[in-house]
C-alpha positions in Angstrom: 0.0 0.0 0.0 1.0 3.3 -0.6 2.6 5.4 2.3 0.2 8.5 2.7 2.8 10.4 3.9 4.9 10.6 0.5 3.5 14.0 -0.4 5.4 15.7 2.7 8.9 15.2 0.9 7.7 16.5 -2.2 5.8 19.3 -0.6 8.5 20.3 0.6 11.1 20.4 -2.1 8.6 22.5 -3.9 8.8 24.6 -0.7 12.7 24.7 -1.7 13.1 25.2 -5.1 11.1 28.7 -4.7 13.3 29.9 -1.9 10.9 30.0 0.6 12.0 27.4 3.0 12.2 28.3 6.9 14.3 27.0 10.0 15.1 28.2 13.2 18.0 29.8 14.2 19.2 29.8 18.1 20.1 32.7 19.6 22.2 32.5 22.7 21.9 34.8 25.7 19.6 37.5 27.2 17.8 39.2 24.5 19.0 43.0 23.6 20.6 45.4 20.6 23.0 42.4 20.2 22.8 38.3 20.8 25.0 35.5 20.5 23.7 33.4 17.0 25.2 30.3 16.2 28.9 31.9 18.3 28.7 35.0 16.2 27.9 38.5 18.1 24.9 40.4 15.9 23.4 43.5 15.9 20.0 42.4 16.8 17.6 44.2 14.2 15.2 41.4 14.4 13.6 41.6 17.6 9.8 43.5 18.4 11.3 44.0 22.0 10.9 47.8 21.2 11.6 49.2 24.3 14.2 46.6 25.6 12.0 45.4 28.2 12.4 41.7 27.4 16.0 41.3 29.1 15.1 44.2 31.9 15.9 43.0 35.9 12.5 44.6 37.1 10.7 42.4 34.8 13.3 39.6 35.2 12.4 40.0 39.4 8.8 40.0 38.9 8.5 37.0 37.4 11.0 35.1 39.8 8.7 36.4 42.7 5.3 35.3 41.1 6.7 32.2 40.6 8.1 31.3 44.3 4.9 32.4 45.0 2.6 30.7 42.9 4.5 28.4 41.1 5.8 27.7 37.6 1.9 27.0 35.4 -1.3 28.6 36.0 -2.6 25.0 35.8 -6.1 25.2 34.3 -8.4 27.9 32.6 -9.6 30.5 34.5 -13.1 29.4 34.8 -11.8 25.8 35.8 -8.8 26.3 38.5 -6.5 28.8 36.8 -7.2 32.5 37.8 -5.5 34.2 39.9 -5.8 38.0 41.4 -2.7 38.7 39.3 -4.9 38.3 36.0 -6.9 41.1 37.3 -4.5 43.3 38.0 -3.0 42.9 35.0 -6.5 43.5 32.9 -6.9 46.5 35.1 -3.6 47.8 34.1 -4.5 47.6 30.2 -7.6 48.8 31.0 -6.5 51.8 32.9 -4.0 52.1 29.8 -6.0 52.0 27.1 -8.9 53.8 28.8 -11.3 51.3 28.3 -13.8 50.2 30.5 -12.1 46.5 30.8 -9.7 44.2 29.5 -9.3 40.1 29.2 -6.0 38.8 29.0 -5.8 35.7 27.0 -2.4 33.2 26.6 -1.5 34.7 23.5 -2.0 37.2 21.0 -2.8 34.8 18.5 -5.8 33.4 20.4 -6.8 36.9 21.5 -7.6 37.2 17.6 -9.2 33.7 17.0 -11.3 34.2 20.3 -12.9 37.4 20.1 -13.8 37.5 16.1 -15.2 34.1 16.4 -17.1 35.4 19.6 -18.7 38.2 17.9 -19.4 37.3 14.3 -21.0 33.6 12.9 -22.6 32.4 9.7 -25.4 35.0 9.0 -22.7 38.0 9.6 -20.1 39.7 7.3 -16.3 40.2 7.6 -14.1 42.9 6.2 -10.6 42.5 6.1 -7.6 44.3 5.1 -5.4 42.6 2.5 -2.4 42.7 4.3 -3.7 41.5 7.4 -1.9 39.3 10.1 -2.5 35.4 10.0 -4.2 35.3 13.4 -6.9 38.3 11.9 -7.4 35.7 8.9 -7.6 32.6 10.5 -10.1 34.1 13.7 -12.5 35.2 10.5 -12.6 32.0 8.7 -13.2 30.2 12.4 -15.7 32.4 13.0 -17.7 30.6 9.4 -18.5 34.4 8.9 -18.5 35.6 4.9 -15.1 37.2 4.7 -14.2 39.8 2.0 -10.8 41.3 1.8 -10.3 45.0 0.8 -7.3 46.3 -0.8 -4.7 46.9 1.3 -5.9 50.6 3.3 -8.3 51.2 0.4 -11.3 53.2 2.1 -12.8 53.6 -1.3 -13.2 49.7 -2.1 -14.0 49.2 1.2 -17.0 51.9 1.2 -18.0 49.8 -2.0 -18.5 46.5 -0.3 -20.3 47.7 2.8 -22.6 49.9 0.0 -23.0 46.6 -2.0 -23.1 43.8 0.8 -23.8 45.5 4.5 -27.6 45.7 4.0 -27.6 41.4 3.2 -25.7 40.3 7.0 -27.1 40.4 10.6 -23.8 41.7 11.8 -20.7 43.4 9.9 -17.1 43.4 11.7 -14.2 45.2 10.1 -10.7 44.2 11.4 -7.6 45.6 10.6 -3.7 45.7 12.3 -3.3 49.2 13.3 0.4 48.8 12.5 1.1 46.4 9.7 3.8 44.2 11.2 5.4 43.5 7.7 5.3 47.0 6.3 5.5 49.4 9.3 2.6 51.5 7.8 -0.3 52.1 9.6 -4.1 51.7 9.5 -6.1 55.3 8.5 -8.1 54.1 11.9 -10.2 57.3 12.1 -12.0 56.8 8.9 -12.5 53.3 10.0 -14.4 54.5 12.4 -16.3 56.7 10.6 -17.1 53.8 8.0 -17.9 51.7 10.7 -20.6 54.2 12.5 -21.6 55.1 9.3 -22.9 51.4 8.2 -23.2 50.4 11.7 -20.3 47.9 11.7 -18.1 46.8 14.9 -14.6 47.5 14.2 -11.4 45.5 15.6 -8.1 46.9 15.4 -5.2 44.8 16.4 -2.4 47.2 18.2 0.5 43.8 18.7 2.9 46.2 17.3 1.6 49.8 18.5 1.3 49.0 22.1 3.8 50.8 24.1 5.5 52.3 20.8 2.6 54.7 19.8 0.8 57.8 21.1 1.7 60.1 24.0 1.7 57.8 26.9 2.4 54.2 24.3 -1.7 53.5 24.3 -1.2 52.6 21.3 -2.6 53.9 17.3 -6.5 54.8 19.0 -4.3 57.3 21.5 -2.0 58.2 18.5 -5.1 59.3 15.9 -7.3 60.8 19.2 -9.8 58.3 18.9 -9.7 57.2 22.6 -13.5 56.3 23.6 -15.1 55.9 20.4 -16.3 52.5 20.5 -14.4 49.5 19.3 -13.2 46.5 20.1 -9.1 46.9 20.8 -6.8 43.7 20.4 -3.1 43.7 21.3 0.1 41.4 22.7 1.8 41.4 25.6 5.1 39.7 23.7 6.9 42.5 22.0 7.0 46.0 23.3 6.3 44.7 26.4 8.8 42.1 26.4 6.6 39.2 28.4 3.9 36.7 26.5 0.3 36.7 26.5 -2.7 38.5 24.5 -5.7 41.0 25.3 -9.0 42.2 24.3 -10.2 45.6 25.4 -13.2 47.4 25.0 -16.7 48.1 26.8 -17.9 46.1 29.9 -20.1 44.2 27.9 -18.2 43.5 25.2 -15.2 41.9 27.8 -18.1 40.0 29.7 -19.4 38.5 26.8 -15.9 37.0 25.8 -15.2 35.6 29.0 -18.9 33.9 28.5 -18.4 32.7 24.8 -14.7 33.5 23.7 -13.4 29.6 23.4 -9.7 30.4 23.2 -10.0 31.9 26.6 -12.9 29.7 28.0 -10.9 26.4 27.0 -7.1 27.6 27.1 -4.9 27.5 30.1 -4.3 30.6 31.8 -1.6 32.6 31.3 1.2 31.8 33.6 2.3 33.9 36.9 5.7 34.5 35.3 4.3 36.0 32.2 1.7 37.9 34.4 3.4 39.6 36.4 6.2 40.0 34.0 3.5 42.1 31.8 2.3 44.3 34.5 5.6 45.4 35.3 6.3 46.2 31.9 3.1 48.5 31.7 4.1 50.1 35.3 7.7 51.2 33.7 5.9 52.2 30.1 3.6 54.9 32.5 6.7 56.3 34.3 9.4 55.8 32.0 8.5 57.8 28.3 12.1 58.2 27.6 12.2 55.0 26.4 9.7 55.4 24.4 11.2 58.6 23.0 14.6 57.3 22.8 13.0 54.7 20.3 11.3 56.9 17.7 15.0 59.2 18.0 16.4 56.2 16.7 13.3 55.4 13.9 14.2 59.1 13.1 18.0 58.9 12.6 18.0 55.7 11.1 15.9 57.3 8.5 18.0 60.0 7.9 20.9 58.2 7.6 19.6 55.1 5.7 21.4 55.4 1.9 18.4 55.2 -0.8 16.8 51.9 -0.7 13.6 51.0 -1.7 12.0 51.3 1.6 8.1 51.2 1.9 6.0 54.1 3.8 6.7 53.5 7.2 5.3 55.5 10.2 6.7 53.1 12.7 10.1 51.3 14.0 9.5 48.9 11.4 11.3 49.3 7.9 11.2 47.3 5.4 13.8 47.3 2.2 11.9 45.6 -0.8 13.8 43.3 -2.4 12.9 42.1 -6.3 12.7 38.2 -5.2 13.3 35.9 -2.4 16.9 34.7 -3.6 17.9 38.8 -3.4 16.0 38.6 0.3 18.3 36.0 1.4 21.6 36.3 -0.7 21.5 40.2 1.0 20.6 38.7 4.4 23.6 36.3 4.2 25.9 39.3 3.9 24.3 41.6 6.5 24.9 38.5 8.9 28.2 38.2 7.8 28.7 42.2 8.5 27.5 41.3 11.8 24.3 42.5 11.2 20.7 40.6 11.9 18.0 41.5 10.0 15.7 38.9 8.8 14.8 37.9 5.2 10.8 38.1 4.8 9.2 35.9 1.5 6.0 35.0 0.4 4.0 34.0 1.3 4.0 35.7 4.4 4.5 39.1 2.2 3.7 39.3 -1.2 7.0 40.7 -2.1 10.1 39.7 -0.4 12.0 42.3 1.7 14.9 42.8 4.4 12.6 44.0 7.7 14.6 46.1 9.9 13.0 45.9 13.6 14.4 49.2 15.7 14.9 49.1 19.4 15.3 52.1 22.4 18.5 50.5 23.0 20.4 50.5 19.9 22.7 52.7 20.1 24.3 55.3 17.2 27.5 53.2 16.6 25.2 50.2 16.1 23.0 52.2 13.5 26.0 53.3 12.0 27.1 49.5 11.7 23.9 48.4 9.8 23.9 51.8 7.5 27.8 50.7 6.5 26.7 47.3 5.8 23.5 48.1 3.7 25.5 51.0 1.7 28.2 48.1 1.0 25.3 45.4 0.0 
């Protein structure tokens, strides 16, 4: 008989032969500006930890101490055996932050996504996506057994079209859109989103992963940065990059974050997120209220990088992400090869995670100018 299996080999080679193959690399040591990868010392310019939080002792303490105090797993969901007055006042904190009336915390960002679009939407009800969406965004809409429709990527025009065309023939309508597109750096025009969405009376969620702690006055996020704190949406986010733990959250109304913790199954039927990670997080959001030179120090170094970058074929960025478009997946990893060989980490991104391939260039608080000097060298010399 034949071996079922067979088509993973070929799968794969196909995988190959178009460049777009993955594997892990190690990196060694505490995470920062530089790390240890396979014995070399980099220039880290693949990390989201955008305000070096992720290696910081307070953070580093807080977790040690939730964990001699309540162990190393949170053991069970929350409804079941696994909550803890920690989770609280952790949702209070992004609450508080965000100025919303509440928050859930979920174990991830990912299944902050799949739970609360699959919560909200279901088979009579209509989706509107952006194009360049995150996976997590795509797949909570097609668990959700919504109809999903994709817009052009930040197209308010073709999205105006399908809510004139298709809003009036769904129960329910729910556009969702990154606020900062993770593999472009540009962001979502979120106040005419909103507008759109009163207009047409759709719910609106707006995934901040990437803004959270990096945008708006006090690092709210995009709804601080476009003034469109209170108007009423439904606010999605991580607790893995910026703020340098793990975890996910929903935040929005007190109905909307009751109702999730009633029907949202990723967070009904998920273990809850560890002490370590917990507490981990809250610090983080304490030293992101009474520390904004880091967050300034970041966008000095967004700024100068800029300046200093030679002329590459960057895309629009209004964030610390950058991107160098590259004409094909071979030029994405040939020039990634050499950058690593300058000493200098900064990730080859291919379809089809993109739809072009491109060199994304992750900035942190704690570079510092010698180390941006180092990668604009190495990228005028590629």
């Amino acid at each position: 008989m034949a071996n079922p299996y067979t088509w993973l080999e070929a799968s794969l080679a196909t995988i190959q032969r178009a460049d777009w193959y993955r594997s892990v690399q190690a990196i060694h040591g505490p995470p920062g500006a530089t790390v240890q990868l396979s014995g070399q010392e980099v220039i880290n310019f693949a990390s989201n930890d955008y305000l070096g939080l992720a290696g910081d002792e307070r953070l580093q303490k807080a977790a040690i101490a939730a964990i001699q105090e309540f162990g190393t797993g949170s053991t069970g969901s929350r409804l079941l055996s696994g909550h803890r007055e920690l989770h609280w006042e952790l949702e209070g904190a992004i609450a508080f932050t965000k100025r919303t009336d509440d928050a859930v915390v979920f174990s991830s960002g990912y299944l902050a996504n799949l739970g609360a679009i699959s919560a909200v939407v279901g088979r009579r009800d209509l989706i509107l996506s952006d194009q360049y969406n995150h996976s997590s965004l795509k797949n909570g809409a097609i668990l959700s057994k919504a109809t999903v429709i994709e817009y052009p990527h930040c197209d308010l025009a073709a999205l105006r079209i399908n809510l004139v065309q298709q809003r009036q023939n769904y129960r329910r309508c729910l556009i969702i859109t990154d606020s900062v597109f993770s593999m472009d750096g540009d962001l979502c025009p979120l106040p005419a989103l909103l507008d759109l969405a009163e207009e047409f009376n759709c719910m609106l969620l707006v995934d901040e992963a990437h803004a959270t702690g990096v945008m708006g006055r006090t690092g709210a996020g995009c709804v601080e940065y476009f003034g469109c704190t209170g108007r009423e949406l439904i606010q999605v986010g991580t607790l893995s990059k910026a703020l340098g733990s793990l975890g996910g959250y929903v935040a929005g109304s007190a109905t909307l974050i009751d109702f999730l913790r009633n029907r949202a199954p990723s967070w009904i039927y998920t273990t809850a997120l560890s002490p370590a990670d917990t507490a981990a997080a809250l610090a983080a959001i304490k030293i992101v209220q009474v520390e904004p030179e880091r967050r300034a120090q970041l966008w000095q170094n967004v700024n100068y990088l800029k300046e200093h970058l030679p002329p590459v074929n960057l895309l629009p960025s209004a964030s610390p992400i950058l991107c160098w478009q590259l004409p094909s997946a071979a030029d994405a990893l040939a020039i990634a090869k050499q950058l690593r060989d300058a000493g200098i980490f900064a990730p080859a991104i291919r379809p089809p995670t993109v739809p072009t391939s491109r060199i994304r260039i992750s900035v942190m608080a704690t570079h510092r100018p010698e180390q941006m000097d180092k990668l604009v060298t190495a990228i005028s010399k590629v």
